[in-house]
Structure formats: structure tokens, C-alpha cells
LOSE-639310 format. One record per residue: residue number from 0; y, z, x of N, C-alpha, C, O in turn. Coordinates in Angstrom, 3 decimals. Last residue first. Example, Ala and Ser with C-alpha at 12.3 -4.5 7.8 and 13.67 -1.06 7.14 Angstrom:
REC     n        n_v        n_w        n_u       ca_v       ca_w       ca_u        c_v        c_w        c_u        o_v        o_w        o_u
REC     1     -2.250      7.080     12.850     -1.060      7.140     13.670      0.030      7.870     12.900      1.138      8.039     13.409
REC     0     -5.690      7.800     13.190     -4.500      7.800     12.300     -3.300      7.800     13.200     -3.319      8.465     14.236
% end
This chain:
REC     n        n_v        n_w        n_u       ca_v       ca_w       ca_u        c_v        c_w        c_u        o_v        o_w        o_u
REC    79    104.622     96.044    100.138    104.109     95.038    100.605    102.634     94.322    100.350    102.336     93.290    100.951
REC    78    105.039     98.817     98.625    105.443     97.656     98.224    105.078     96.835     98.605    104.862     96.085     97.653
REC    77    105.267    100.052    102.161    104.945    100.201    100.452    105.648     99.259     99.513    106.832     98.981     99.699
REC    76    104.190     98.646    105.328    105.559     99.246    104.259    104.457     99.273    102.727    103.389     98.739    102.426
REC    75    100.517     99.120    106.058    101.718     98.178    105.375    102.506     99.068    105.023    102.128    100.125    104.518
REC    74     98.782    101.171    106.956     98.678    100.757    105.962     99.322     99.457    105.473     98.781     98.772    104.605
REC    73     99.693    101.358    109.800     98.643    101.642    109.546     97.839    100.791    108.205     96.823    100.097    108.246
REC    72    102.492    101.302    109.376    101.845    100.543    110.649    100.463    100.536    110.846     99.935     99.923    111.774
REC    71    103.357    103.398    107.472    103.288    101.843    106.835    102.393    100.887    107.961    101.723     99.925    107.584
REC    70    102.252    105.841    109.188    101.229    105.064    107.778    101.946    103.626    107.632    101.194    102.651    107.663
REC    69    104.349    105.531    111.261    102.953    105.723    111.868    102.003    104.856    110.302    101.384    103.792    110.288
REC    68    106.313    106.416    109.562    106.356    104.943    110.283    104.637    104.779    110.870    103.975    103.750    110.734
REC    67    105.852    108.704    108.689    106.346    107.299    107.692    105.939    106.233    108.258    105.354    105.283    107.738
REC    66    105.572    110.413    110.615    104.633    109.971    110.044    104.554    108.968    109.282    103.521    108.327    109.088
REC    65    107.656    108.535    113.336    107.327    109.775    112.958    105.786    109.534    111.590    105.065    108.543    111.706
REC    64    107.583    107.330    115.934    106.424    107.491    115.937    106.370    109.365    114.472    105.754    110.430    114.468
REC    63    108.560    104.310    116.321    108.900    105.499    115.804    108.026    106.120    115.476    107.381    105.610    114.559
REC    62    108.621    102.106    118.939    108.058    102.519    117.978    108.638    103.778    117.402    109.336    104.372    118.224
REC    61    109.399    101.327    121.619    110.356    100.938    120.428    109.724    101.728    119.309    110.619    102.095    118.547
REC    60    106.355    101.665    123.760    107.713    101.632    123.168    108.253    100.708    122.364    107.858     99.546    122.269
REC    59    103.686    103.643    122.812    104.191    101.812    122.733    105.682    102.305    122.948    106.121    103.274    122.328
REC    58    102.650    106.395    124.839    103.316    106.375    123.105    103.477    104.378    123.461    103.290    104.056    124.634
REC    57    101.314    106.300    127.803    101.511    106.671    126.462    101.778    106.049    125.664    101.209    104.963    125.559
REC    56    100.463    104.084    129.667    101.632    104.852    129.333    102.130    105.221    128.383    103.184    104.775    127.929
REC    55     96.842    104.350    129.636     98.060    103.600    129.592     99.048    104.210    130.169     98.796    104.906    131.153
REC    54     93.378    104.896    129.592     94.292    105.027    130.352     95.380    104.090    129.846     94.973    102.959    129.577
REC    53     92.041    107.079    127.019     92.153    106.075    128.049     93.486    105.827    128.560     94.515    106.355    128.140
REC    52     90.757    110.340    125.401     91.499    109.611    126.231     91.521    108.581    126.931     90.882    108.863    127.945
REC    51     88.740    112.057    124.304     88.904    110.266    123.903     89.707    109.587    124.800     89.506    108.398    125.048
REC    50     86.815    114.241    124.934     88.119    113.740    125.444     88.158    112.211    125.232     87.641    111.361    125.957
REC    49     85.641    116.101    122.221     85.343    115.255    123.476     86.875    114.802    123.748     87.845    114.958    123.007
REC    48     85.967    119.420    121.113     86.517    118.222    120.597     86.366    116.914    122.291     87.075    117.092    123.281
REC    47     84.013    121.673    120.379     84.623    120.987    121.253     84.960    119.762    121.508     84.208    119.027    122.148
REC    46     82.730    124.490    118.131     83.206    123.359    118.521     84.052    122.933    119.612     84.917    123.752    119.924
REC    45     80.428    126.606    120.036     81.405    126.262    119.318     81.717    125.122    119.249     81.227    124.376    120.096
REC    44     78.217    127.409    121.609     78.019    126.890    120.547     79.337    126.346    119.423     79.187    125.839    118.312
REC    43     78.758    128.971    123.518     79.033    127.559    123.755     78.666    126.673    122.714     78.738    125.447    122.791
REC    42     78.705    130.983    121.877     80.307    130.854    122.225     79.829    129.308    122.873     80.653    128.417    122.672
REC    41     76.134    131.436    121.646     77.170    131.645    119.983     78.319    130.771    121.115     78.592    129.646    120.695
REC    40     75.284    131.904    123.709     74.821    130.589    123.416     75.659    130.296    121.883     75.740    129.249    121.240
REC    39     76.007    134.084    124.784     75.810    133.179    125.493     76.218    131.991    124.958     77.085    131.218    125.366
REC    38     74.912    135.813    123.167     76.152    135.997    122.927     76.819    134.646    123.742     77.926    134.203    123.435
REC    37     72.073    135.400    123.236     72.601    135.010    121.889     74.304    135.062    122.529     74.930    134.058    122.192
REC    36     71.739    136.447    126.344     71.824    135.014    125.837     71.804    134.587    124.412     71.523    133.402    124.234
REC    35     72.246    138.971    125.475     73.246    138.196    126.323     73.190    136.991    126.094     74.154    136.323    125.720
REC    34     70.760    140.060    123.839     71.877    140.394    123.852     72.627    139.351    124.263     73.528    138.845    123.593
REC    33     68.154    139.717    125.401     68.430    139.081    124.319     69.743    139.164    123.626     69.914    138.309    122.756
REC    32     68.672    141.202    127.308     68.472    140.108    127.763     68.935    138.757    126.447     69.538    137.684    126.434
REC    31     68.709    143.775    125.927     70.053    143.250    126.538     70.052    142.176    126.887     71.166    141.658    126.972
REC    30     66.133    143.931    124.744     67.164    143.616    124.467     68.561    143.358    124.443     69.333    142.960    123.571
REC    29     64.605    144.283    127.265     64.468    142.693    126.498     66.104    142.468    125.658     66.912    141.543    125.741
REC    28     65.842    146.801    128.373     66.046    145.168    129.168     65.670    144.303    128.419     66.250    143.235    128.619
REC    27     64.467    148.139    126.172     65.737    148.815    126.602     66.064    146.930    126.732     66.345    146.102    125.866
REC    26     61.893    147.953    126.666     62.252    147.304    125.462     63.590    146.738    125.779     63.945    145.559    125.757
REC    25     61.451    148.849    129.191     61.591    147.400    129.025     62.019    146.857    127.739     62.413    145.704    127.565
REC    24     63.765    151.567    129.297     62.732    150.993    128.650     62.402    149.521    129.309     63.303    149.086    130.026
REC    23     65.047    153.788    132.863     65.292    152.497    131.240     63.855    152.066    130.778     62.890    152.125    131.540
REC    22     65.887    153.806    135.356     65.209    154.909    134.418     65.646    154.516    132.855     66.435    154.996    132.041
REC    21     65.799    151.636    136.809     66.984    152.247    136.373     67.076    153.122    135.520     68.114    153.344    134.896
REC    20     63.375    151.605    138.125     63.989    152.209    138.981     65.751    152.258    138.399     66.703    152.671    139.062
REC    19     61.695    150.492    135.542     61.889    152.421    136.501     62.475    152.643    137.147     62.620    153.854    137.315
REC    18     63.242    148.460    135.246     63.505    149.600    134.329     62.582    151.028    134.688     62.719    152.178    134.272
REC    17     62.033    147.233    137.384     63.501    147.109    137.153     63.624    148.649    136.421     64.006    149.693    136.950
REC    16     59.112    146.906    136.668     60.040    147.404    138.179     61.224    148.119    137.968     61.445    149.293    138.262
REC    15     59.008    145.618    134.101     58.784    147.185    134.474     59.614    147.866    135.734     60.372    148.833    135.814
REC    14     59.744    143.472    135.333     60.779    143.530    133.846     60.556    145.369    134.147     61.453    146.189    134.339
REC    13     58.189    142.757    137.171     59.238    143.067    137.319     60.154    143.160    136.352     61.342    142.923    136.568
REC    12     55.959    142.542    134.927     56.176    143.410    136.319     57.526    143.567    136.897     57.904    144.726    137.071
REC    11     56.866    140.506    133.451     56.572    141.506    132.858     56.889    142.844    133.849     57.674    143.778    133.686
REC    10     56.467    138.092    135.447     58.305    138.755    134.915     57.896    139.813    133.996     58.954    140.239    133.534
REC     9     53.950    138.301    135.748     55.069    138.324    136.992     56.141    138.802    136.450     56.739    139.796    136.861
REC     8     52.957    137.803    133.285     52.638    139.150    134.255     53.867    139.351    135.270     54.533    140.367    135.469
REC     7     54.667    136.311    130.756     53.975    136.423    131.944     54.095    137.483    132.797     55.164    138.039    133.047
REC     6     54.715    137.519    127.964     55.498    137.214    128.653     54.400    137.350    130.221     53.642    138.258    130.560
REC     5     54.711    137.056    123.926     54.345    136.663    125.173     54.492    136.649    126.227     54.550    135.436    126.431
REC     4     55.175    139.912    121.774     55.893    138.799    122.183     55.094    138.084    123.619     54.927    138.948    124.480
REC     3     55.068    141.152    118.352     54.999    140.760    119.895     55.569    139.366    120.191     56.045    138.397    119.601
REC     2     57.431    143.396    117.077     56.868    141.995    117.234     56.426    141.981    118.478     56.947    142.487    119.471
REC     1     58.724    146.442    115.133     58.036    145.556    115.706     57.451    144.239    115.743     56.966    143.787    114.705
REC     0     62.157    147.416    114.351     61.145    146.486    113.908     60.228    146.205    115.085     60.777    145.741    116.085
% end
């Protein structure tokens, strides 16, 4: 597919530089350029869960921390 595209003289020139002296296109270098920073930007694009963490000593003690006990302490025992 063709498109243009805008690119200043300076990094045009050395976009050319480059790819004569690695006997390559500039197309060749846009699209590795463009290669890289999609592949770049997919992976920091992922999710990343922030760090909520504050400071204690973990878990309360006495507590039971299985799921039963976690919802009535949440919700109320059932029945209540």
C-alpha cells in the first residue's frame, strides 16, 4: 500500500545514510521502525494491576480468613 508521510530533512537524511550504508530501502527502516514501536507499545499496553498495598502486619489476628468467614464479616452471618 502507498501513503505519504511527513518527515524532516535531517532524519530523512539520515534515514537515507543509514540504509546505504546497510544496503537497505528507507522504506525497508520505516518499517522496522514501525515494527518496533507497535510491538513496543502492544506489550506496555497491557494490563497492570497498581500496587494498593499499605503498611501493617498482614492478615488481623484471630480471624479466619477462609471465604465463609471473610463474606459473613463482610455481609453479616446468614440469617442475621
Amino acid at each position: 500500500m502507498k501513503t505519504s508521510i511527513e518527515i524532516t530533512d535531517v532524519l530523512l537524511n539520515q534515514a537515507r545514510q543509514i540504509a546505504a550504508r546497510e544496503g537497505t530501502t528507507v522504506r525497508a527502516l520505516v518499517e522496522e521502525g514501525l515494527r518496533t514501536v507497535l510491538a513496543r507499545r502492544s506489550e506496555s499496553a497491557a494490563f497492570r494491576l497498581r500496587d494498593v498495598s499499605f503498611k501493617g502486619d498482614g492478615l488481623a489476628p484471630g480471624v479466619d480468613w477462609s471465604w465463609d468467614s471473610v463474606r459473613d464479616l463482610i455481609y453479616g452471618a446468614p440469617g442475621v
